[in-house]
RONU-793548 format. One record per residue (C-alpha): residue number from 1; residue in one letter; x, y negated, z. Coordinates in nm, 2 decimals, padded with zeros to 4 digits. Example, Ala and Ser with C-alpha at 12.3 -4.5 7.8 and 13.67 -1.06 7.14 Angstrom:
% residues 2
n; res; px; py; pz
1; A; 01.23; 00.45; 00.78
2; S; 01.37; 00.11; 00.71
% end
This chain:
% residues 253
n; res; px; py; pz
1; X; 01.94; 00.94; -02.83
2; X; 01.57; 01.05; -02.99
3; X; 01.41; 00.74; -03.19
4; X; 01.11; 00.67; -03.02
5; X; 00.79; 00.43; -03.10
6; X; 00.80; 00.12; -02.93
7; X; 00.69; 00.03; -02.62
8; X; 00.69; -00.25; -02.42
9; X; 00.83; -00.29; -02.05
10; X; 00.76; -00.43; -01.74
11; X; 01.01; -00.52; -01.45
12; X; 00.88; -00.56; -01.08
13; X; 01.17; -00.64; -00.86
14; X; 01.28; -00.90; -00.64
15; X; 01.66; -00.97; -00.63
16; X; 01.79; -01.10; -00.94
17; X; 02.09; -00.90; -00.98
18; X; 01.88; -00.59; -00.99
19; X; 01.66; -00.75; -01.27
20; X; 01.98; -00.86; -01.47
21; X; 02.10; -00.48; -01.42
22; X; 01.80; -00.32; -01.57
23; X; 01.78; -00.58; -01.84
24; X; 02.16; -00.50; -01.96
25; X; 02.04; -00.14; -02.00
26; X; 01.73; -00.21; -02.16
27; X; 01.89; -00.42; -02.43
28; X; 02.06; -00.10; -02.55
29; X; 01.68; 00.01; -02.66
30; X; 01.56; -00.19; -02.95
31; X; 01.25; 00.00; -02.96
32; X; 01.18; -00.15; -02.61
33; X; 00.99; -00.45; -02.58
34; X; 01.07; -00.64; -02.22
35; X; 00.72; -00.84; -02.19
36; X; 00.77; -00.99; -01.83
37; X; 00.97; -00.98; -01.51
38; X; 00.85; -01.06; -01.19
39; X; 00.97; -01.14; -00.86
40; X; 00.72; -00.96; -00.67
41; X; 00.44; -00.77; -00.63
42; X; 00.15; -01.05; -00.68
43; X; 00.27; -01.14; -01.02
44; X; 00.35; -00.78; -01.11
45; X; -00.01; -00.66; -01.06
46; X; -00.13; -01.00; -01.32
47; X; 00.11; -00.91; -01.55
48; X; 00.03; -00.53; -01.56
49; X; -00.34; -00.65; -01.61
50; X; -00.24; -00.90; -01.86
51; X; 00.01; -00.69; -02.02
52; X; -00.11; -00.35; -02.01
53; X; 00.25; -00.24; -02.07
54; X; 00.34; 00.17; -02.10
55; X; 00.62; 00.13; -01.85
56; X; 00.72; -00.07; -01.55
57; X; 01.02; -00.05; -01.32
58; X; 00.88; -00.12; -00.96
59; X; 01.14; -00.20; -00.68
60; X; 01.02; -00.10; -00.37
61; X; 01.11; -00.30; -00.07
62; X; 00.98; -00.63; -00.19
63; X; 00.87; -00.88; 00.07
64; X; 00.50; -00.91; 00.14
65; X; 00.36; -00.66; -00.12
66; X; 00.56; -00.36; -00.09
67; X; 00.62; -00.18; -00.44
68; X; 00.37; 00.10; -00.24
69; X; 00.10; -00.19; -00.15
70; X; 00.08; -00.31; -00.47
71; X; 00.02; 00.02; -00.66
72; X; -00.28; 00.07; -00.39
73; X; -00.39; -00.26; -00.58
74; X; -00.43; -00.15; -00.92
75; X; -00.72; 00.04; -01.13
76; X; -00.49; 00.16; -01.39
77; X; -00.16; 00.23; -01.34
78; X; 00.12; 00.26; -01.66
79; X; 00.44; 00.48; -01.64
80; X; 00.65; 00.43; -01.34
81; X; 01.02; 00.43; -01.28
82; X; 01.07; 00.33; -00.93
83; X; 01.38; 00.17; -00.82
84; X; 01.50; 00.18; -00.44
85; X; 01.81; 00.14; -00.21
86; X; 01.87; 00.43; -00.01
87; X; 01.58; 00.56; 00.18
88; X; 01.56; 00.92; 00.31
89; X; 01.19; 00.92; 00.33
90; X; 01.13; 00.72; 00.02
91; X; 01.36; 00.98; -00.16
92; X; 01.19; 01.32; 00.01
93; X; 00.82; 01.16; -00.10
94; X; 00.94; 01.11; -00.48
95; X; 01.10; 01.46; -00.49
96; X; 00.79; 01.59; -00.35
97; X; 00.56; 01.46; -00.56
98; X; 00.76; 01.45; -00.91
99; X; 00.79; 01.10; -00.95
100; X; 01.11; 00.96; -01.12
101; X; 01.33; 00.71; -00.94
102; X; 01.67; 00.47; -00.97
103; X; 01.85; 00.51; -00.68
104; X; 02.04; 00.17; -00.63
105; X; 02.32; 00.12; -00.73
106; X; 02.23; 00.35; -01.02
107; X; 02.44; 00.45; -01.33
108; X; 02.40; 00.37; -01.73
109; X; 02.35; 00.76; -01.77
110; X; 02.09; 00.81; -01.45
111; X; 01.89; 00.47; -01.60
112; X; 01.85; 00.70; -01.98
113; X; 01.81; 01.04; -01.83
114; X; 01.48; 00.85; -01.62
115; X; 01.41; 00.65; -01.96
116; X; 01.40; 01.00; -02.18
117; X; 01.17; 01.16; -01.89
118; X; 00.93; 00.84; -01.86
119; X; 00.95; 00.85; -02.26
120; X; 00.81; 01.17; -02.33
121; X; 00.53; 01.15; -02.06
122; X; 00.43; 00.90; -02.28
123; X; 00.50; 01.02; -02.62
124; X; 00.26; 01.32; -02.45
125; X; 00.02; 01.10; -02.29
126; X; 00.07; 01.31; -01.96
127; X; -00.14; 01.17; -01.71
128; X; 00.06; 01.15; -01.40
129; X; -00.21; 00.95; -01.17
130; X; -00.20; 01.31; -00.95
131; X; 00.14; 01.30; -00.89
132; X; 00.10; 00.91; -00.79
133; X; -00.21; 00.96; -00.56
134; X; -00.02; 01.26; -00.41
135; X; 00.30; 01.05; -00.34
136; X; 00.05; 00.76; -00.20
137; X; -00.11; 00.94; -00.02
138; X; 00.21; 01.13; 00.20
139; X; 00.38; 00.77; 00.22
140; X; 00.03; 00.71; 00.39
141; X; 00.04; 00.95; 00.62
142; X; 00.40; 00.96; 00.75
143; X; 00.47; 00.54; 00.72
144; X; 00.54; 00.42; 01.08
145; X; 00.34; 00.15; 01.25
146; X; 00.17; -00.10; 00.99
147; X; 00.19; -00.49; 01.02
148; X; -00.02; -00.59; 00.79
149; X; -00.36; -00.43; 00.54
150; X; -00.36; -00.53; 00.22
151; X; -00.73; -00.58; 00.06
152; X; -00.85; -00.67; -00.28
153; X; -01.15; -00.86; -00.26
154; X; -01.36; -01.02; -00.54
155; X; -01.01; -01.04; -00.79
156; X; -00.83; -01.22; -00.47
157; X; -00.56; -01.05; -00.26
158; X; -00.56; -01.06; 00.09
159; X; -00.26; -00.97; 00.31
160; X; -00.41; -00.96; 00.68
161; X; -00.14; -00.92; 00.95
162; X; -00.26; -00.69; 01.21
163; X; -00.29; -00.93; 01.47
164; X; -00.57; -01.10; 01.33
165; X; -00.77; -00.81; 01.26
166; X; -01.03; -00.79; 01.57
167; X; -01.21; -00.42; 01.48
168; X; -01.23; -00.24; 01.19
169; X; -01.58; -00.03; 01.15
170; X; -01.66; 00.29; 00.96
171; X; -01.86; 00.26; 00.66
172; X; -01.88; 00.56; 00.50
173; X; -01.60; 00.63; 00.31
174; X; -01.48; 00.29; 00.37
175; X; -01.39; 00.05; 00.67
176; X; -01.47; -00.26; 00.73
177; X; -01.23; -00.52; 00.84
178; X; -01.34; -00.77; 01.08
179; X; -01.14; -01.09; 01.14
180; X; -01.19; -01.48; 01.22
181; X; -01.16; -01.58; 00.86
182; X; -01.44; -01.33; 00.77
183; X; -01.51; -00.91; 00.65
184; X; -01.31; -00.73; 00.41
185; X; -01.39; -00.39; 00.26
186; X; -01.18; -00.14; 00.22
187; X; -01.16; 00.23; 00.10
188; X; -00.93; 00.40; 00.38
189; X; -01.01; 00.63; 00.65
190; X; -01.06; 00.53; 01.04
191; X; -00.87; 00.82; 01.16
192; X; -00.54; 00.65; 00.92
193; X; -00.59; 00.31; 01.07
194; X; -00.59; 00.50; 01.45
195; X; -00.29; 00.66; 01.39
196; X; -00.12; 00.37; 01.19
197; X; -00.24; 00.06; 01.40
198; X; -00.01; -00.05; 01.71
199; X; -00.14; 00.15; 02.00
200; X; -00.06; -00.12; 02.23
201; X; -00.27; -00.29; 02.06
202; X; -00.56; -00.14; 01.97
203; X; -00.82; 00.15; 02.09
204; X; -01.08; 00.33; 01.96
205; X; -01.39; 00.28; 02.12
206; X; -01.63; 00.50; 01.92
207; X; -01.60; 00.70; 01.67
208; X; -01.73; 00.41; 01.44
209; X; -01.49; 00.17; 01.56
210; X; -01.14; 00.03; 01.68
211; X; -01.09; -00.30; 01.86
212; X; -00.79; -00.52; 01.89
213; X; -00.74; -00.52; 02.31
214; X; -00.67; -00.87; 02.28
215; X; -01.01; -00.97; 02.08
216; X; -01.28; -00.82; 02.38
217; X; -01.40; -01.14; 02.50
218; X; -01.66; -00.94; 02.74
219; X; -01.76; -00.59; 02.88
220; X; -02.06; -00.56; 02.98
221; X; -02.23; -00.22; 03.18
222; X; -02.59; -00.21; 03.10
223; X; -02.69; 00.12; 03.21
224; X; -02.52; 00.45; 03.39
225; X; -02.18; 00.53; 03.24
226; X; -02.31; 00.28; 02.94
227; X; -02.10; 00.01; 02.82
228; X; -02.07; -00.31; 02.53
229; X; -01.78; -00.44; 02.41
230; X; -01.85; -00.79; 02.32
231; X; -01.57; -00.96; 02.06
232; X; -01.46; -01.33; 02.04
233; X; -01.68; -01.29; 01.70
234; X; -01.92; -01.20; 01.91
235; X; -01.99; -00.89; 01.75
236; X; -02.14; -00.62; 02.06
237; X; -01.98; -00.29; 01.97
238; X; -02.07; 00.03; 02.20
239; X; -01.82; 00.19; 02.38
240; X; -01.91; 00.63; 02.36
241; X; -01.90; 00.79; 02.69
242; X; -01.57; 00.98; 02.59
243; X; -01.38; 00.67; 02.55
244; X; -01.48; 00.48; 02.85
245; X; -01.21; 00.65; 03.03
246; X; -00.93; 00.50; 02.82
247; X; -01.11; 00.16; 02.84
248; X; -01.09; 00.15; 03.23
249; X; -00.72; 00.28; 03.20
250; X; -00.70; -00.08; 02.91
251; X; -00.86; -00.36; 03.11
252; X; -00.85; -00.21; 03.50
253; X; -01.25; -00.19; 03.55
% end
């Protein structure tokens, strides 16, 4: 094995045993320095801002935050191995995109071949944020139904399950999440949260905007083939004459 200049180490992974396994390989690399481990994604993303470390192992199926959601989450984002149980489309998207990952239960001789790869990317200061983006973005666009958004607001997290959401409105190049407990900003397309949001459960009214079916407190016809969706916020959000058909077909008007 190369000598290499120290580095220090994060771990991101919720079961123990997986944690212990990593740590019994890492001990066989003195000039790897183990800062933190964490048991999920929350404290992962303080300790990566704390830490600032040059290489984290991120589980992916973690509870809550996902290892995906949390990457979302950060400004800067260090060398990644990713570790997974078996999952097809998890393992086409890193192939794809060139990202290196453990595949549980994973060897002593897989865990240094991913090591010596992560290593020189950052002996060489390659900038793999491309290859991430790229791989965020096609877990984006072929991940199923979503439960829940994740937001970062004001240094604060915010995991907002899908059935409190009551519309989400264009802003730009953002959207703007509307629920009971208040607004939340985020950068993501309308056209993703269309294809991604329950479709029993929501419908997009206008081009500028998606309801929750269950949120429409009123609808209100104010003028020839002209209607308002009124909200239990209260909010009054237009309903565009091509999707008044699919309205009637909702609420049987």
């Amino acid at each position: 094995m190369k000598t290499y200049k120290k580095i220090t180490a994060l771990i991101i992974e919720d079961e123990e045993p997986a944690r212990d396994l990593l740590k019994a390989y890492l001990a066989d690399y003195n000039y790897i320095e183990l800062v933190e481990e964490c048991e999920n994604g929350f404290t992962g993303i303080k300790a990566i801002n704390e830490n600032q470390p040059d290489l984290i192992f991120l589980d992916i199926q973690m509870p809550k935050l996902n290892g995906f959601e949390m990457l979302e989450l950060l400004d800067e984002t260090p060398e990644i191995i990713f570790t997974t149980a078996f999952d097809e489309f998890a393992i086409k998207a890193f192939d794809m995109n060139a990202v290196d990952y453990l595949l549980k239960p994973f060897s002593r001789d897989r865990f240094k071949t991913a090591l010596e790869k992560a290593f020189l990317r950052i002996k060489n200061k390659s900038n793999s944020k491309s290859e991430l983006d790229d791989l965020l973005k096609h877990v984006q666009k072929n991940s199923k139904e979503i439960e829940n958004v994740i937001v970062k607001s004001n240094h604060k997290i915010h995991i907002i399950p899908v059935d409190e959401i009551l519309n989400i409105e264009a802003e730009d190049d953002y959207v703007m999440i509307y629920t009971e407990e208040g607004k939340y900003l985020k950068h993501q397309t309308m056209k993703y949260f269309e294809e991604h949001l329950p479709s029993s459960k929501f419908i997009r009214i206008h081009r500028s905007n998606i309801i929750r079916l269950s949120a429409v407190s009123q609808i209100q016809h104010y003028a020839k083939e002209n209607y308002i969706v009124i909200l239990k916020n209260d909010l009054q959000v237009k309903v565009s004459k091509s999707r008044i058909k699919e309205l009637r077909k909702e609420f049987d008007f």
